[in-house]
VOZA-533077 format. One record per residue (C-alpha): residue number from 1; residue in one letter; x, y, z. Coordinates in steps of 0.2 Angstrom, whole numbers, plus 5000, padded with zeros to 4 digits. Layout:
REM VOZA-533077
<num=NUM residuo=A u=X v=Y w=Z>
...
REM end
This chain:
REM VOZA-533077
<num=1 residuo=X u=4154 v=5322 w=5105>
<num=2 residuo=X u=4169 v=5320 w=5093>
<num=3 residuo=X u=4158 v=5322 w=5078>
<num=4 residuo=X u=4151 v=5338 w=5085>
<num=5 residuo=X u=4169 v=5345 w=5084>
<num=6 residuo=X u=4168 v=5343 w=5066>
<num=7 residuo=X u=4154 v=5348 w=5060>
<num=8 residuo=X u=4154 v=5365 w=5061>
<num=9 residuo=X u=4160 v=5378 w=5051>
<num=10 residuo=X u=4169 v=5392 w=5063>
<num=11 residuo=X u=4188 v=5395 w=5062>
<num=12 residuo=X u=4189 v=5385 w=5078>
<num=13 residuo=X u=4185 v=5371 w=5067>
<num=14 residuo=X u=4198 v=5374 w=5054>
<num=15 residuo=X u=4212 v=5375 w=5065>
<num=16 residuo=X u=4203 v=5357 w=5073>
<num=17 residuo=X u=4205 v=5352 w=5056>
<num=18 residuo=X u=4222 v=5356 w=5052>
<num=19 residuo=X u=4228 v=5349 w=5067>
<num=20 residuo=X u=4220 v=5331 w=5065>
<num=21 residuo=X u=4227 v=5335 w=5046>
<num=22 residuo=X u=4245 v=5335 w=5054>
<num=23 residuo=X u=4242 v=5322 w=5064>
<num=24 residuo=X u=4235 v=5309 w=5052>
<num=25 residuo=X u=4251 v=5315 w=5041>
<num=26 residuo=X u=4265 v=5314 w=5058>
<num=27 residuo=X u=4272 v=5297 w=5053>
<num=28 residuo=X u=4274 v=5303 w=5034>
<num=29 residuo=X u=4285 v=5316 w=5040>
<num=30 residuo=X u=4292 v=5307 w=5053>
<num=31 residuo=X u=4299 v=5291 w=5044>
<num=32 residuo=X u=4296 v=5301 w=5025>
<num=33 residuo=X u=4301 v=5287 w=5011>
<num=34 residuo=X u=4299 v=5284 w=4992>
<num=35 residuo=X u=4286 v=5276 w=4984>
<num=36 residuo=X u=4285 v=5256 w=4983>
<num=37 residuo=X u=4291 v=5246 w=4967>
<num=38 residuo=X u=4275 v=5248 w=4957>
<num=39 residuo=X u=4271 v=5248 w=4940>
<num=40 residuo=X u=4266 v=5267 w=4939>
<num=41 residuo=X u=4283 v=5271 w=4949>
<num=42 residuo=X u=4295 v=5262 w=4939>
<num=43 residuo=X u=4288 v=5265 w=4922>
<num=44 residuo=X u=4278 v=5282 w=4926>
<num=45 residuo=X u=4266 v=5294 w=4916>
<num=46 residuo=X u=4273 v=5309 w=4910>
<num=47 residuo=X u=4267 v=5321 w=4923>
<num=48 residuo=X u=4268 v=5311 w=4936>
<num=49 residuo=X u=4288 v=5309 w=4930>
<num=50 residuo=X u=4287 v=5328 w=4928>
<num=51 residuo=X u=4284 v=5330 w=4945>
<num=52 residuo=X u=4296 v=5318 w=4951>
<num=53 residuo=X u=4309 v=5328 w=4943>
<num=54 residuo=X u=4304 v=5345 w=4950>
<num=55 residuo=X u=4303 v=5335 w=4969>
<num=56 residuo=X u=4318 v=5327 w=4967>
<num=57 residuo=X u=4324 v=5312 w=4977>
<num=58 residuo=X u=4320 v=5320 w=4993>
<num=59 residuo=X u=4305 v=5311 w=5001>
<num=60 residuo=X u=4302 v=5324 w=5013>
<num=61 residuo=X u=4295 v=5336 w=4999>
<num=62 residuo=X u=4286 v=5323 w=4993>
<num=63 residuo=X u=4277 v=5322 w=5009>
<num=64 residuo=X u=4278 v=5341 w=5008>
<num=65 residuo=X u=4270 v=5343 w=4992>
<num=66 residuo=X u=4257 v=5329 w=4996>
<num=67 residuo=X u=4251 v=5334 w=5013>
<num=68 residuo=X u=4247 v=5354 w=5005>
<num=69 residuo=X u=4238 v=5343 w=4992>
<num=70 residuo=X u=4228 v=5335 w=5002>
<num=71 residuo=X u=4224 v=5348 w=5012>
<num=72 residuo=X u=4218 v=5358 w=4995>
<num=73 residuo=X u=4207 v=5343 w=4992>
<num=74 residuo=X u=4199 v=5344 w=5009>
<num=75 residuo=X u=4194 v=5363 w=5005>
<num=76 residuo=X u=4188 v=5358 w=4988>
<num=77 residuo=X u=4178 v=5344 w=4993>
<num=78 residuo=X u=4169 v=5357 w=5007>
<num=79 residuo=X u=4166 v=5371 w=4991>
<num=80 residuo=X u=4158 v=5358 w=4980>
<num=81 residuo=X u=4146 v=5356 w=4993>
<num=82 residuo=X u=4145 v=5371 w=5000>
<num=83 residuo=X u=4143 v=5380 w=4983>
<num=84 residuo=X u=4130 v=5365 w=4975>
<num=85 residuo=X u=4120 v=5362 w=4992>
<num=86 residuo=X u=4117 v=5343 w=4988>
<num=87 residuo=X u=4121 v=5338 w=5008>
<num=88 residuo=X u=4105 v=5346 w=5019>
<num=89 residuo=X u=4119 v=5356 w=5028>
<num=90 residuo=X u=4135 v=5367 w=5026>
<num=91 residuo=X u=4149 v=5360 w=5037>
<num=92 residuo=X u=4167 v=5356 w=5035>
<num=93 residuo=X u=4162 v=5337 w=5038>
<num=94 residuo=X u=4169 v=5329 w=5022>
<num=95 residuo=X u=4184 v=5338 w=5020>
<num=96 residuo=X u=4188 v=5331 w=5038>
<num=97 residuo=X u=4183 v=5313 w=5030>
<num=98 residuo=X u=4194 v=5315 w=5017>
<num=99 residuo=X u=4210 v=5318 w=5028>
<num=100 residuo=X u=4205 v=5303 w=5038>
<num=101 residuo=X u=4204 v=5292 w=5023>
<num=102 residuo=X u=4221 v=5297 w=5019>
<num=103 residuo=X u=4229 v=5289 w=5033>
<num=104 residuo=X u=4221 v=5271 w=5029>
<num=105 residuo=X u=4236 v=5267 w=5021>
<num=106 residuo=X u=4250 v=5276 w=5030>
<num=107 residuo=X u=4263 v=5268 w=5015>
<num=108 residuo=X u=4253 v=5279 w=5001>
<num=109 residuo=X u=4256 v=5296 w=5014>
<num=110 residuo=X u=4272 v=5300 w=4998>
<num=111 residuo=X u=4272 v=5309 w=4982>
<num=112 residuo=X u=4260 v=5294 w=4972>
<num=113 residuo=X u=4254 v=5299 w=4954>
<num=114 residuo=X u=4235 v=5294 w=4961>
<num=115 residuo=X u=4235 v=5310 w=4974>
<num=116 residuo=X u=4235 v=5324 w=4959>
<num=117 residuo=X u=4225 v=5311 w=4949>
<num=118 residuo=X u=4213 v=5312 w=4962>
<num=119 residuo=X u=4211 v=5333 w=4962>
<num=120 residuo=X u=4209 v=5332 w=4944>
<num=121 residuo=X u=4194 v=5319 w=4946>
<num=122 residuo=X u=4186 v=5329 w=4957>
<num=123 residuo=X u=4188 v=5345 w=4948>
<num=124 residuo=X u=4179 v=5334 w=4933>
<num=125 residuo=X u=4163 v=5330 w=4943>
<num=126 residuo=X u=4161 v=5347 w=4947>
<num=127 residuo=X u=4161 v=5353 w=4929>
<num=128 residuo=X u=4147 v=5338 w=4926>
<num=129 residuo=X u=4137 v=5345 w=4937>
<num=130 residuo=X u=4137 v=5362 w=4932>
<num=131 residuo=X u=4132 v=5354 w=4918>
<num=132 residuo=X u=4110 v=5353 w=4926>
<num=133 residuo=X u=4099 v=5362 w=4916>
<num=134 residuo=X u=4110 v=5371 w=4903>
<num=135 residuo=X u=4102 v=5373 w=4889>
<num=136 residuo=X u=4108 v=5370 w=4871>
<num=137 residuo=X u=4125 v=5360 w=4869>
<num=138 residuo=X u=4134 v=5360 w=4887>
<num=139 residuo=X u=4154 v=5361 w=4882>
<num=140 residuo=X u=4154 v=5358 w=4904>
<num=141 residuo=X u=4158 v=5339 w=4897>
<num=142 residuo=X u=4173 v=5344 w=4887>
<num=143 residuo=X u=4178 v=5353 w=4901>
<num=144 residuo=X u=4177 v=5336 w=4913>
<num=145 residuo=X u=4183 v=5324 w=4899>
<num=146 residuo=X u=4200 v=5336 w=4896>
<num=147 residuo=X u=4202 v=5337 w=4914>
<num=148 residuo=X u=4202 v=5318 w=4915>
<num=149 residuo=X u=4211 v=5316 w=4901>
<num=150 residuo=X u=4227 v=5327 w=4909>
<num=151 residuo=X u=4224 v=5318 w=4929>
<num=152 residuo=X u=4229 v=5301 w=4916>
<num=153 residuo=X u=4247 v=5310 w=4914>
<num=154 residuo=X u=4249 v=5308 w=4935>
<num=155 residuo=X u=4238 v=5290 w=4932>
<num=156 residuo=X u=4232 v=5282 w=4919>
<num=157 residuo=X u=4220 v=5270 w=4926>
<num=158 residuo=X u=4210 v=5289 w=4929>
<num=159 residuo=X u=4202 v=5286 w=4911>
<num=160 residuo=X u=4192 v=5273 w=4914>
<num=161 residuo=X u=4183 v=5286 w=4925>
<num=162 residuo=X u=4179 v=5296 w=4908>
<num=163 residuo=X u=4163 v=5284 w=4910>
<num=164 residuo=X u=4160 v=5297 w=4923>
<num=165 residuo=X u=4157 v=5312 w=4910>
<num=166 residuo=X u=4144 v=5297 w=4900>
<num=167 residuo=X u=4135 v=5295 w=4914>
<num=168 residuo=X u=4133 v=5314 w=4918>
<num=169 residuo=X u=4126 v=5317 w=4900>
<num=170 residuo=X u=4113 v=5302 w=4901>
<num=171 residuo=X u=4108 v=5308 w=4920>
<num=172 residuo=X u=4110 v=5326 w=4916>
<num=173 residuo=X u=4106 v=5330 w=4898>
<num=174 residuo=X u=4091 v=5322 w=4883>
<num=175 residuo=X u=4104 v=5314 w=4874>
<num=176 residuo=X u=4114 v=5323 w=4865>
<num=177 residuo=X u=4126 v=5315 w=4850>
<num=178 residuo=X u=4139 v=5331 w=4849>
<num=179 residuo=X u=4142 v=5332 w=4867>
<num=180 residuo=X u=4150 v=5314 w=4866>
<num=181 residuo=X u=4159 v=5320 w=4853>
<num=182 residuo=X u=4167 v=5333 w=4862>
<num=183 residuo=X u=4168 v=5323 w=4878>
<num=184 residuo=X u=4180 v=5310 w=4867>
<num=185 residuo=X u=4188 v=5325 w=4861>
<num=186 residuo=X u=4191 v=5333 w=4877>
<num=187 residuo=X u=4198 v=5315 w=4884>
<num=188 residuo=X u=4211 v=5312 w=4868>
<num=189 residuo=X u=4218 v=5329 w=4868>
<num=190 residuo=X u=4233 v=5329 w=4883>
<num=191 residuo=X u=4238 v=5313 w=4876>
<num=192 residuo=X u=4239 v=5321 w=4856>
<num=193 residuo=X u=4247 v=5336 w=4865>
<num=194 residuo=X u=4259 v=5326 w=4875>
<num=195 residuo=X u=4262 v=5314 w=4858>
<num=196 residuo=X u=4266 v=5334 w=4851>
<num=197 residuo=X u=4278 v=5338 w=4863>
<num=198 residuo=X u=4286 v=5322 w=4863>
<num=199 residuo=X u=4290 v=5323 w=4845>
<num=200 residuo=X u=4295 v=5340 w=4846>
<num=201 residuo=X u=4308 v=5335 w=4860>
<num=202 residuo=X u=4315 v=5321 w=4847>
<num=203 residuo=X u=4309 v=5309 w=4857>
<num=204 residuo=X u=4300 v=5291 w=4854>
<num=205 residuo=X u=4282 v=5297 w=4853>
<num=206 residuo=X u=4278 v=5277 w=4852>
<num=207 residuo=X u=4287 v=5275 w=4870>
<num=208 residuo=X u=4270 v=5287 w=4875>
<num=209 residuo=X u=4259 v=5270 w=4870>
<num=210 residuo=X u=4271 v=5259 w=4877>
<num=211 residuo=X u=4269 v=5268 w=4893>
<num=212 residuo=X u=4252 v=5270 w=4892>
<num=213 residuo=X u=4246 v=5255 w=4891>
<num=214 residuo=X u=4258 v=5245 w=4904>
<num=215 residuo=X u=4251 v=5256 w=4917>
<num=216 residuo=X u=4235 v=5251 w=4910>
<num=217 residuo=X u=4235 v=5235 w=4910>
<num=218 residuo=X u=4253 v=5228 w=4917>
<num=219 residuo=X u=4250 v=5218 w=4937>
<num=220 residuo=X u=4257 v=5231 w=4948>
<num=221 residuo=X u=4266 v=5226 w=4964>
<num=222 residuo=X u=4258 v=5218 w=4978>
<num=223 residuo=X u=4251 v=5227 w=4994>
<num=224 residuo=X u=4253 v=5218 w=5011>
<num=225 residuo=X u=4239 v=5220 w=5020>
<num=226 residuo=X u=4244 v=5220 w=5040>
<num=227 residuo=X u=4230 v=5213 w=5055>
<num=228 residuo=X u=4226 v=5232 w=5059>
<num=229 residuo=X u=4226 v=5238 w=5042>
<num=230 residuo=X u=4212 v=5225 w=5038>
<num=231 residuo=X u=4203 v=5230 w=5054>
<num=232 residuo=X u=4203 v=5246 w=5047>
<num=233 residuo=X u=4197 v=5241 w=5031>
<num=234 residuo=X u=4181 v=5230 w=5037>
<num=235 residuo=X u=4175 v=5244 w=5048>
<num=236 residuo=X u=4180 v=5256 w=5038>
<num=237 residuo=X u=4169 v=5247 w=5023>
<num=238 residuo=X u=4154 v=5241 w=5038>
<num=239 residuo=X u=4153 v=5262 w=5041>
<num=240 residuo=X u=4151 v=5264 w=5020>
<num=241 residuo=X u=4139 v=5249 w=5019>
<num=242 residuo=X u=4128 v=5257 w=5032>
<num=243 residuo=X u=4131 v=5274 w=5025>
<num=244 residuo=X u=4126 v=5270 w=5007>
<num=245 residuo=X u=4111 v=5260 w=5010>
<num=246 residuo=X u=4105 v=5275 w=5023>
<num=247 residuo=X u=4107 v=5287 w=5006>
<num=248 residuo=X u=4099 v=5274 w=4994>
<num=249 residuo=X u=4083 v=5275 w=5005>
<num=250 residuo=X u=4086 v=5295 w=5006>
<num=251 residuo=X u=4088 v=5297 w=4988>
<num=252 residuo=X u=4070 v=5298 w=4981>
<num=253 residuo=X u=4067 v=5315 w=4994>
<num=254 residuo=X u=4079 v=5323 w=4988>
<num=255 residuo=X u=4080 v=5337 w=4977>
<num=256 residuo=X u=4082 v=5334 w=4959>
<num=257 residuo=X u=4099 v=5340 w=4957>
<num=258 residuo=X u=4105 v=5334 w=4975>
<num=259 residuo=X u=4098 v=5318 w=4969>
<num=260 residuo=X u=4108 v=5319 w=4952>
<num=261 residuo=X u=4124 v=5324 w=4961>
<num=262 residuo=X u=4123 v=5309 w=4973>
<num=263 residuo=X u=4119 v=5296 w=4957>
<num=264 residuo=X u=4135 v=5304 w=4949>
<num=265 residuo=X u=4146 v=5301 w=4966>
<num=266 residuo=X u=4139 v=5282 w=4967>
<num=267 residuo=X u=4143 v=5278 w=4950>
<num=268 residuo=X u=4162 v=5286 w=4957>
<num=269 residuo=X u=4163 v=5275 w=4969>
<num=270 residuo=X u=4158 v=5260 w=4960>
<num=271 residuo=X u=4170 v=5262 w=4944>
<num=272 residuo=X u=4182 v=5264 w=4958>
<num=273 residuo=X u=4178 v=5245 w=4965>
<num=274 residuo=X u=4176 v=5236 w=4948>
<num=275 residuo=X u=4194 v=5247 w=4942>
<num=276 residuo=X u=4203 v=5237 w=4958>
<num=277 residuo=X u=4193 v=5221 w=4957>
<num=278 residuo=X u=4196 v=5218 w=4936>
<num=279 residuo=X u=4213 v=5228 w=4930>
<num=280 residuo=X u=4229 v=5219 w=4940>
<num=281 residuo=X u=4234 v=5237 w=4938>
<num=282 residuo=X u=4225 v=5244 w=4952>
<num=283 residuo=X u=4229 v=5242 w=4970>
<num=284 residuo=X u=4226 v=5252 w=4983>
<num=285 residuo=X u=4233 v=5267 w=4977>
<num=286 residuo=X u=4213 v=5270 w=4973>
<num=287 residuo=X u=4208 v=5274 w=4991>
<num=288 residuo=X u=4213 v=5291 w=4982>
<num=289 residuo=X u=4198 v=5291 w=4971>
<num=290 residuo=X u=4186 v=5282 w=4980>
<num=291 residuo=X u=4189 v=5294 w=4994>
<num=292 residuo=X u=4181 v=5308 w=4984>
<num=293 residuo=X u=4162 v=5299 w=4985>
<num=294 residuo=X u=4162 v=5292 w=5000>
<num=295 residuo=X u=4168 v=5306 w=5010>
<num=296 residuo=X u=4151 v=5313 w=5002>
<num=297 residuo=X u=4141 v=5298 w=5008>
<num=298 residuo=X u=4147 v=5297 w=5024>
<num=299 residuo=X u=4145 v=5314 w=5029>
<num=300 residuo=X u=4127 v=5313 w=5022>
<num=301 residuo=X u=4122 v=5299 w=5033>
<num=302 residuo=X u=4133 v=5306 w=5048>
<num=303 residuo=X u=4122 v=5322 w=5047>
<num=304 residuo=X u=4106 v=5316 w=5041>
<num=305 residuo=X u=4103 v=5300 w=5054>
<num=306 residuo=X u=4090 v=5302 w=5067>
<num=307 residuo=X u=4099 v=5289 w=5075>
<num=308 residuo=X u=4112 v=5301 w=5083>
<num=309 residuo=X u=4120 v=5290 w=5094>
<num=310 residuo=X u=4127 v=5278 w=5081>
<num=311 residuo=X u=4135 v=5291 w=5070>
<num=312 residuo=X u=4143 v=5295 w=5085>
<num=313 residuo=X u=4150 v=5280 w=5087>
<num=314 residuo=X u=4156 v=5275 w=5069>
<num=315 residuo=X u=4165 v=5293 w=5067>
<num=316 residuo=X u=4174 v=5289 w=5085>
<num=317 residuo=X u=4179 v=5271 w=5081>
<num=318 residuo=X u=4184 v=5276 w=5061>
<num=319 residuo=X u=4196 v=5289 w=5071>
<num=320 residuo=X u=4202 v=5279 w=5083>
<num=321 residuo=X u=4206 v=5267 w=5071>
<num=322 residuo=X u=4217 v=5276 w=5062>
<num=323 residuo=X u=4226 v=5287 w=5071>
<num=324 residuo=X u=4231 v=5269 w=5078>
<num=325 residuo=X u=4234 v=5263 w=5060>
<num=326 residuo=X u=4246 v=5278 w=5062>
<num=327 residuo=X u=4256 v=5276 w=5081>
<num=328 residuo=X u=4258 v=5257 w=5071>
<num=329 residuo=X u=4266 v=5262 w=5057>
<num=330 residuo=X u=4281 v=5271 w=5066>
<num=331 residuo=X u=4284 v=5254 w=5075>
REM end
């Protein structure tokens, strides 16, 4: 029945939204604090510092500024659906996903440098896949590659998924040599930009480098995984299992570019595990980025299942979990 709620598209729903939204986001506003001792916060990309200065100390408009972002996400993530029809069904589904991903981690609900990232990524994919059937040289990659290129200003770890934009062209296009050129092009131009401005400024355009590549590869800080958050986390990732494998079987029935789109949001979601499992300057922050595929995958399998009982079932206990994640988190 709670998954019912959801899936519609009336303005009943959104205000159903934007109150699970607030919700998800109470404990944030209620017990607001900066960000943790990591690596990206203590030496931070120039955006990402940018930002920091235009915020402030305050942590309440962090929480501010995040919460409206993540709420633009949510509407984002419906669009790209609604607008490239790769799910069999227009509903407000992963948008609501998304929020309740965001509240895996109530210590992330703060102005983070992963959160703008994150819009940026997504903003990328939907450029690659605009991309299906263009004919002649499709700039769409430069497009996704600059956009890439500016979310690694926020978080710099966001450039390994330029393997995103290569993948697009080898799923999408014949092979085509000059739109790789572009695509490195697009990727390299914020940072020469930056390095521009920097040297404009007066400033140490090698401090750019030196910053770079300690949020690259610097350890960041470690992340203290509580009972309930791991609860969280294995149903949270038993409800992704079961998800993906339902889609994997779907895959071959679908539409071509449906089909394309879906490859494109795997490969997402699998740069996202191998980032966090090999570069020691990952950490959770990436639930972010990953959040953008599964959100996808889930609501695919949450829709498409003939087995209606068990969707409902896994979209009630992923709930509940988390709003408990968030009553624990103001202890």
């Amino acid at each position: 029945m709670l998954l019912k709620f959801f899936r519609g598209t009336g303005p009943g729903e959104v205000i159903l939204i934007f109150l699970t939204a607030a919700g998800i986001w109470a404990s944030a506003f209620i017990n607001p604090h900066l960000a943790p001792s990591f690596q990206y916060y203590q030496n931070p990309m120039p955006l990402y510092n940018l930002l920091r200065m235009l915020l402030g100390e305050n942590a309440l408009y962090g929480v501010i500024f995040s919460f409206v972002l993540v709420l633009l996400m949510s509407f984002l993530i419906v669009n790209f659906n609604t607008s490239h029809f790769f799910i069999n069904e227009r509903t407000f589904l992963p948008g609501v996903i998304y929020i309740l991903l965001t509240g895996l981690f109530p210590h992330y609900q703060l102005l983070n440098p992963v959160l703008p990232a994150s819009l940026f990524l997504l903003l990328a994919i939907r450029r690659i896949m605009d991309a299906y059937r263009i004919s002649g040289t499709a700039f769409n990659f430069f497009d996704a590659s600059l956009l890439i290129g500016t979310g690694s200003l926020f978080y710099a770890n966001l450039l390994w998924f330029a393997l995103i934009a290569i993948i697009g062209i080898a799923i999408l296009r014949t092979g085509n040599l000059k739109e790789l050129i572009i695509l490195v092009i697009g990727l390299i131009t914020p940072a020469l930009l930056t390095a521009g401005i920097y040297y404009a400024l007066g400033k140490n355009v090698l401090s750019l480098w030196v910053v770079l590549t300690d949020n690259l590869f610097v350890k960041t800080g470690e992340y203290y995984f509580s009972g309930l958050t791991i609860v969280g986390l294995l149903l949270s990732g038993l409800i992704i299992l079961i998800s993906l494998i339902h889609l994997l079987f779907q895959l071959n029935n679908k539409k071509i570019k449906a089909r394309k789109t879906f490859t494109v949001l795997i490969c997402t979601l699998i740069i996202s595990f191998v980032v966090y499992f090999v570069l020691p300057s990952a950490s959770v922050e990436l639930i972010w980025l990953a959040a953008i595929p599964i959100s996808y995958i889930l609501a695919h399998y949450f829709i498409v299942s003939t087995k209606k009982l068990l969707p409902e079932i896994f979209f009630a206990a992923l709930f509940i979990i988390i709003i408990m994640m968030q009553i624990w988190y103001l202890r």
